[in-house]
KOLTORTI-804859 format. One line per field, with one value per residue: residue number from 1; x, y, z of N, C-alpha, C in turn; residue in one letter. Coordinates in Angstrom, 1 decimal, decimal comma. Example, Ala and Ser with C-alpha at 12.3 -4.5 7.8 and 13.67 -1.06 7.14 Angstrom:
2
num <- [1/2]
n_xx <- [13,2/12,8]
n_yy <- [-5,7/-2,2]
n_zz <- [7,8/7,1]
ca_xx <- [12,3/13,7]
ca_yy <- [-4,5/-1,1]
ca_zz <- [7,8/7,1]
c_xx <- [13,2/12,9]
c_yy <- [-3,3/0,0]
c_zz <- [7,8/7,9]
residuo <- [a/s]
This chain:
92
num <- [1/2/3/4/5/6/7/8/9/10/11/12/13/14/15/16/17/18/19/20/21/22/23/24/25/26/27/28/29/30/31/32/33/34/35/36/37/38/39/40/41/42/43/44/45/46/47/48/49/50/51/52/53/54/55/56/57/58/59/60/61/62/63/64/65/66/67/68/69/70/71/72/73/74/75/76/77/78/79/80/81/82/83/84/85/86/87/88/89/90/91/92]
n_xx <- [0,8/0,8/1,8/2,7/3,5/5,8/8,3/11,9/14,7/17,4/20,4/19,5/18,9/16,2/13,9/12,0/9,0/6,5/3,3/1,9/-0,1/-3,0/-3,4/-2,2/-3,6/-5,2/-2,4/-0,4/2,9/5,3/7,9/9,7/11,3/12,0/13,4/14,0/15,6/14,6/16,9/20,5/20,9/19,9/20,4/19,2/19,3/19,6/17,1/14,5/12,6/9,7/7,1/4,9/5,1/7,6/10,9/13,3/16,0/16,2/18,7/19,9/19,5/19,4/18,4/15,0/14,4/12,6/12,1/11,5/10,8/10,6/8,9/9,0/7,1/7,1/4,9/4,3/2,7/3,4/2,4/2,7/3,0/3,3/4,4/4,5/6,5/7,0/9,7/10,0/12,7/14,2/15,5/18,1]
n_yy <- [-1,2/2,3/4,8/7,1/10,2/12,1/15,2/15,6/16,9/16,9/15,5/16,4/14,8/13,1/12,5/9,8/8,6/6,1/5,2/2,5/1,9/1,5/-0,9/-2,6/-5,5/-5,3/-5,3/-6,5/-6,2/-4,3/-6,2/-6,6/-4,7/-3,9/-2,1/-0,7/0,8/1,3/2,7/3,5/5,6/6,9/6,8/4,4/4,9/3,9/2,3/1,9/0,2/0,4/-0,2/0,4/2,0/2,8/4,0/6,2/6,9/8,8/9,6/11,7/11,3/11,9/14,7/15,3/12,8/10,2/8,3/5,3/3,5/0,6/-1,2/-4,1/-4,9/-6,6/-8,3/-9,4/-11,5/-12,4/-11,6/-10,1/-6,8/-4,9/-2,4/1,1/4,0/7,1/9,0/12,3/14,1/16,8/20,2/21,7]
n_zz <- [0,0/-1,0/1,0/1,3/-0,6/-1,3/-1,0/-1,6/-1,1/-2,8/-1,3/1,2/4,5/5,7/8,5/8,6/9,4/10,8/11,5/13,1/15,0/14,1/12,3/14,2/16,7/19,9/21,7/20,8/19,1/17,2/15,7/13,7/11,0/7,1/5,6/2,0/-1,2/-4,5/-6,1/-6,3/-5,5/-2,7/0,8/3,0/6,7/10,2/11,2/13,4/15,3/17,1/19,8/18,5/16,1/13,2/12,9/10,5/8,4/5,7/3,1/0,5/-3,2/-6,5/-8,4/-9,9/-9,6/-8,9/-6,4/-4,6/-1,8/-0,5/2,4/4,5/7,3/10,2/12,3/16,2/16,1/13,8/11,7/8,3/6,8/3,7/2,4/1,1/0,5/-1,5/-2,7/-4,4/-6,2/-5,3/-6,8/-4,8]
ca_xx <- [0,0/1,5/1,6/2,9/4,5/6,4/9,4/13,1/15,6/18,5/21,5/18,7/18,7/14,6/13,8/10,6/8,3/5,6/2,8/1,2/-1,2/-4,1/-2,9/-2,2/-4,5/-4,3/-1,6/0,3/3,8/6,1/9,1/11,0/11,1/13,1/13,4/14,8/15,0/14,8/17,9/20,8/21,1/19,7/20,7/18,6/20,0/19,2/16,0/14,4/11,1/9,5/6,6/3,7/5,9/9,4/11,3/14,4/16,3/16,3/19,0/20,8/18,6/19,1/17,0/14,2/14,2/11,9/12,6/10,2/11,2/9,4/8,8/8,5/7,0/6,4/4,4/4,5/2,0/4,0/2,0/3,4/2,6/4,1/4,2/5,6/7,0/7,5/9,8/10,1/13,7/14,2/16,7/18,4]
ca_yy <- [0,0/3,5/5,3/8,6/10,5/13,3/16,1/15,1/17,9/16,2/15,8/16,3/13,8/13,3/11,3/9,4/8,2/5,6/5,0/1,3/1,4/1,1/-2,3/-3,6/-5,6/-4,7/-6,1/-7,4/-5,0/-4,6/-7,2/-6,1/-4,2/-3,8/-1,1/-1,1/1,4/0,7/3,0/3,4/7,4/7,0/5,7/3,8/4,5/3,9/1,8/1,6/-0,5/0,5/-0,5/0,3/2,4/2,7/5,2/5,8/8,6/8,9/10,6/11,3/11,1/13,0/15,9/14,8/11,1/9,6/6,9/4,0/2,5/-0,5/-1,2/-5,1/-4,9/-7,8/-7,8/-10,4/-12,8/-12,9/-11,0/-9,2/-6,1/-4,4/-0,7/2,2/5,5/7,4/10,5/13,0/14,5/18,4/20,7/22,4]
ca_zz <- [0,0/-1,2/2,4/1,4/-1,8/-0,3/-1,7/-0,7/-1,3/-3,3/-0,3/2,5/5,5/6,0/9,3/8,3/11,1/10,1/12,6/12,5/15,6/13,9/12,0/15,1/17,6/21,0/22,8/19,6/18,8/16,0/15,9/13,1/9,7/6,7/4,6/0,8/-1,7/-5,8/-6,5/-5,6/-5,2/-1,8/2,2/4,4/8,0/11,9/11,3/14,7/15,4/18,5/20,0/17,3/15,0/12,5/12,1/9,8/8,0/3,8/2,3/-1,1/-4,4/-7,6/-9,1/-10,7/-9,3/-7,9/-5,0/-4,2/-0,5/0,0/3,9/5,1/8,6/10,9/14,1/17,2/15,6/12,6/10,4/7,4/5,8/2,8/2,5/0,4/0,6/-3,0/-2,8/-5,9/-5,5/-6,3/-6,5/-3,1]
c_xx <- [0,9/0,7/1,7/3,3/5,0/7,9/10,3/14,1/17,0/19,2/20,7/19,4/17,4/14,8/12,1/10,1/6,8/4,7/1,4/-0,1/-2,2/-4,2/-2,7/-3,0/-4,0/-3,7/-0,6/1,3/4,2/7,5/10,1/10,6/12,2/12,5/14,6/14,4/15,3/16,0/18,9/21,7/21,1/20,0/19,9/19,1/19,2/17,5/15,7/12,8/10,9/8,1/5,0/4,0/7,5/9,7/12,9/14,8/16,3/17,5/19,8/19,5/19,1/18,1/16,5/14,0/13,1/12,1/11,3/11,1/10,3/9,7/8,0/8,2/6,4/5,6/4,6/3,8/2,9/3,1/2,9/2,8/3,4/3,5/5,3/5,6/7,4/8,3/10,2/11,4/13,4/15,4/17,1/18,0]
c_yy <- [1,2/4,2/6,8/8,9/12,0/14,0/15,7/16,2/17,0/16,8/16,2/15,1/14,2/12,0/11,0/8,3/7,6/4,5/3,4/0,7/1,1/-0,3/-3,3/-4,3/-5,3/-6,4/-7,2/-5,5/-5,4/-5,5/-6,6/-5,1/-4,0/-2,9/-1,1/0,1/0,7/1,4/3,6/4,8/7,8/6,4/5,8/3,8/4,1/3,5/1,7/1,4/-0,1/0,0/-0,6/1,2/2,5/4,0/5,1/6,9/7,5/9,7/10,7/11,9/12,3/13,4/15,3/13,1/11,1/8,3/6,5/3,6/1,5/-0,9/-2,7/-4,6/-6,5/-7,2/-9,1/-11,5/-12,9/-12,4/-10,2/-8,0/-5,7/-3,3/0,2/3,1/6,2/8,6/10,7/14,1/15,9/18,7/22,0/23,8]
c_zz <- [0,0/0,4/2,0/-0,2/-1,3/-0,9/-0,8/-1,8/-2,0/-2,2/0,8/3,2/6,0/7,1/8,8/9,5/10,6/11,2/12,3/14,0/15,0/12,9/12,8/16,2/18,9/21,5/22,4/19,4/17,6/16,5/14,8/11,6/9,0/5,5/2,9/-0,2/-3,2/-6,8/-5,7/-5,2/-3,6/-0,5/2,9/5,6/9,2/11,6/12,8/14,9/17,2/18,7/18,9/15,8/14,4/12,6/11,6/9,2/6,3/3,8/0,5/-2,2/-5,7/-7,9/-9,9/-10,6/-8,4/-7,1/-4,7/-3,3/-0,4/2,0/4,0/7,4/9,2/12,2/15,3/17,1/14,5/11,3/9,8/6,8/5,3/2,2/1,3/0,3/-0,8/-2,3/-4,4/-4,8/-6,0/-5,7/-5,4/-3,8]
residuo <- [x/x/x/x/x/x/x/x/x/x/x/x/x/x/x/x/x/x/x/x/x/x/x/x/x/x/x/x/x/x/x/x/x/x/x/x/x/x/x/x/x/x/x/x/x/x/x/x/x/x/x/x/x/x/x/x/x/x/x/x/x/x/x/x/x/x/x/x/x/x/x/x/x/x/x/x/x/x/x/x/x/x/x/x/x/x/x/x/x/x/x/x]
């Protein structure tokens, strides 16, 4: 599921923060996630799963790109979902 489409400054660092209470039942957390992007302009850093949400920094991209991250999340039953972030790059 496309989550966001959002502007990324070519050579920014964006923290992106991606909130999955309402996916989860109660009293079930997140276990893990993995994030990936489809080129290789951009870095995925400091993934950090906490209790019902991710968060992670973006940076990099050339002008006029657009970046697709895809986002695996698990939860503590073992369900999966699969998520995605688009940015459109521009120039500083």
């Amino acid at each position: 599921m496309l989550l966001a489409r959002r502007p990324l400054t070519a050579g920014d660092k964006r923290l992106v923060t991606i909130d999955y209470q309402y996916w989860l039942a109660s009293g079930v957390t997140l276990d893990s996630s993995i994030v990936t992007d489809d080129t290789t302009s951009v870095t995925i850093t400091e993934i950090t799963v906490l209790a019902d949400y991710i968060t992670f920094f973006v940076q990099g991209g050339v002008v006029n790109e657009t970046v697709i991250l895809s986002i695996q999340t698990t939860n503590s039953r073992g369900e999966i979902k699969n998520d995605t972030v688009e940015f459109f790059v521009l120039a500083p």
